[in-house]
Phi, psi and omega in degrees: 000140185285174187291156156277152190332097194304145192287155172272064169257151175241163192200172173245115174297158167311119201075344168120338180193139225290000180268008165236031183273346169262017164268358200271012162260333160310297150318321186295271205325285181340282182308002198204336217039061188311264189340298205289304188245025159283326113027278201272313158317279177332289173284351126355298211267008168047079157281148172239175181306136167092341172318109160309110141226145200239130197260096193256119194103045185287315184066239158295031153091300189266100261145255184308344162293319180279324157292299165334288180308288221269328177246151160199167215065056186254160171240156188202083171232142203254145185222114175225173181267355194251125198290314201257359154308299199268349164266349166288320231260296196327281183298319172296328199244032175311330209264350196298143144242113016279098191336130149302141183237126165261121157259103182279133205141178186263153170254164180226173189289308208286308183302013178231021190289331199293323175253159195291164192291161205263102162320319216199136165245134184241133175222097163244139193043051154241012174306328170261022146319284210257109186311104188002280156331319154302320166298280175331287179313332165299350150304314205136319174342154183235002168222210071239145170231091204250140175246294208251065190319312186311314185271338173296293201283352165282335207248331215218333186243295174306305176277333156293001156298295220292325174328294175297359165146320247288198154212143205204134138263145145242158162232118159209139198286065201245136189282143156327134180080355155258000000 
């Protein structure tokens, strides 16, 4: 299926700005211990043989990498907006069977009809793509309201997923005290 239409959307490219997106696996790796806990995040996710997954914010690909080393016979589609991201993700999981499929674009519901439902969802370093409020309302929720965000969104948003069933991680890459 061709990419979908691109949106009149603003997005933060990978590493922040698009002229570092082909150092930005480099920055990850150094800066996160990418590999370990993208890893430890795979087996997490107990993928079985035939399992749908849709990886939203796939960025450079590893993500699909990291399933590759731990699973197989996984379907795998990545859905991110940054175009030179997603040819980098192309070119790194060329050699993967079954090929991971890359989509460039925001994702939507509709942009996945094509494919079977999804075993598993991946959100990873993309949390700040989507505005509190975007997020919230996509609960259900019919309003939101945040101030003092780190705690609004753990107090209003996060737990109340977790209530209903979700299962929600963060990673996040931050020195103690910032």
């Amino acid at each position: 299926m061709p990419d979908p239409k691109p949106v009149a959307r603003s997005y933060t490219p990978a590493a922040g700005y698009h002229f570092l997106t082909p150092f930005y696996d480099f920055g990850v790796a150094v800066t996160t211990r990418e590999r370990v806990w993208r890893d430890r995040l795979v087996r997490h996710m107990a993928l079985g043989e035939g399992d749908v997954i849709l990886d939203i914010g796939s960025g450079t690909g590893n993500l699909a990498l990291a399933i590759a080393r731990h699973s197989r016979d996984v379907r795998y589609l990545g859905f991110d907006p940054d175009e030179a991201a997603t040819r980098i993700a192309r070119t790194k999981t060329a050699q993967i069977v079954p090929p991971p499929e890359f989509r460039v674009g925001f994702f939507a519901a509709s942009a996945i009809d094509d494919w079977p439902p999804p075993a598993k969802i991946a959100i990873c370093l993309v949390l700040h793509q989507v505005g509190l409020e975007e997020k919230a309302l996509a609960t259900g929720a019919s309003a939101f309201f945040g101030e003092d965000l780190r705690s609004d969104f753990v107090e209003d948003f996060a737990w109340p997923t977790l209530k209903i069933g979700a299962v929600y991680g963060i990673i996040e890459a931050r020195k103690p005290g910032t």
